[in-house]
C-alpha positions in Angstrom: -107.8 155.2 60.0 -111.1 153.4 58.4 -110.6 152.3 54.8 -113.3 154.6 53.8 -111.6 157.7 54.6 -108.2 156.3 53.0 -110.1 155.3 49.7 -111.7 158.8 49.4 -108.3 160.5 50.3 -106.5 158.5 47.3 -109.0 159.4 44.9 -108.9 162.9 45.9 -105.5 162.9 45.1 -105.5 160.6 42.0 -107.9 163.7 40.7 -105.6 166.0 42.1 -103.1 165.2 39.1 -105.6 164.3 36.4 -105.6 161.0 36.6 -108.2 159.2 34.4 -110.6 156.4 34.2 -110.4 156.1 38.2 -112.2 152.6 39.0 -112.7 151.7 42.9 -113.2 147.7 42.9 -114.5 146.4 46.4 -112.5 142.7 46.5 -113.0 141.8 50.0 -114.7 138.3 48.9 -112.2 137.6 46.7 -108.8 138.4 48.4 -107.7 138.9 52.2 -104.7 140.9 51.5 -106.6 144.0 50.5 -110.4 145.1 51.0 -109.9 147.7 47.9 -108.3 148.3 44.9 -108.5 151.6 43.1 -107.3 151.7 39.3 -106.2 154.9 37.0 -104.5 155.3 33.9 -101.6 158.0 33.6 -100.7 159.7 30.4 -97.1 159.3 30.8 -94.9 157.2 32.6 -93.7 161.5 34.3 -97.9 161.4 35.2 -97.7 158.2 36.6 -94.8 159.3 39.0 -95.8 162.6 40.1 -99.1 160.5 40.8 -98.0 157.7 42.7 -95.8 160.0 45.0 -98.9 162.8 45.1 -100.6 159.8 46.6 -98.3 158.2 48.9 -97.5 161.7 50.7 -101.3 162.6 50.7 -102.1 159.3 52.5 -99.1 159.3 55.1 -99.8 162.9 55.7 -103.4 162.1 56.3 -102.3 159.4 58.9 -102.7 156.3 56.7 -99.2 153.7 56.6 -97.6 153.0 53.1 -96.4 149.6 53.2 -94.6 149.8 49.6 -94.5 151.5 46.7 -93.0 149.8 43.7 -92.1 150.8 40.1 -92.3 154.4 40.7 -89.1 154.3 38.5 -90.6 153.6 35.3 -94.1 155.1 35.7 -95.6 152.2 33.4 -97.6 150.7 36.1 -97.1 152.3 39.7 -98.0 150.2 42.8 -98.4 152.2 46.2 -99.8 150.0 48.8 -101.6 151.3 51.5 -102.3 147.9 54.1 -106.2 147.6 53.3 -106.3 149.8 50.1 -103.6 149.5 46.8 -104.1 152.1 44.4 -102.6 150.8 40.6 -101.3 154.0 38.3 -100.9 152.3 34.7 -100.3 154.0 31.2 -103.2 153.5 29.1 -101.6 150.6 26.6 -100.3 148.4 30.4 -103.7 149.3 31.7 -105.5 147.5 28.3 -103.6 144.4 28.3 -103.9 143.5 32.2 -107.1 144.5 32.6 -106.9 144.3 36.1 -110.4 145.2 36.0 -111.8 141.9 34.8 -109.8 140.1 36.9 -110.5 141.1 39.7 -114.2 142.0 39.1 -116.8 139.0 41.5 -117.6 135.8 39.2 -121.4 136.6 39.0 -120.4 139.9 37.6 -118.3 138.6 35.0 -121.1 135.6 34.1 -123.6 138.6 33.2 -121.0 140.3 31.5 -120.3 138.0 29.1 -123.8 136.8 29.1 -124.9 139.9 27.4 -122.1 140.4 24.7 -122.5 136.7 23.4 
């Protein structure tokens, strides 16, 4: 299945459950583990759950293979991890201090970033 399709069935069902702030972060040049990483924040660590399994049985149903899925338990920050794509569920005060975001965002976009706020 093409990564497009899988990355357009997640966020389908990351919107299914209200999931908010969905951010799709193409990191091909940066990584070789993944091509794309999606990001959402969960109300509650219940949200996060119902979110991370909503979107590991919409993928596998669609065809996809779920390599993992880790800390469904706690719902803080969900992991599922679908080969090519790995969608992050995190509760808005996990998602703040990580900010996965910036890391993972290409050099020349952080460099014009913080260009502009000094």
């Amino acid at each position: 299945m093409r990564a497009n399709k899988i990355q357009k069935i997640a966020i389908t069902a990351l919107e299914d459950i209200k999931a908010r702030d969905i951010t799709v972060l193409d990191v091909r040049k940066l990584t070789s583990l993944y091509d794309t990483l999606i990001i959402a924040t969960a109300e509650s660590s219940r949200q996060g759950g119902a979110l991370a399994r909503h979107v590991r049985d919409t993928l596998k149903a669609a065809g996809a293979t779920i390599v993992g899925v880790e800390g469904e338990a706690s719902g803080e920050w969900v992991l599922v991890d679908a080969g090519d794509i790995v969608v992050h569920i995190m509760q808005p005060a996990v998602r703040a201090y990580y900010n996965l975001e910036e890391l993972w965002m290409p050099p020349a976009a952080r460099r014009r970033i913080h260009s502009v706020a000094a």
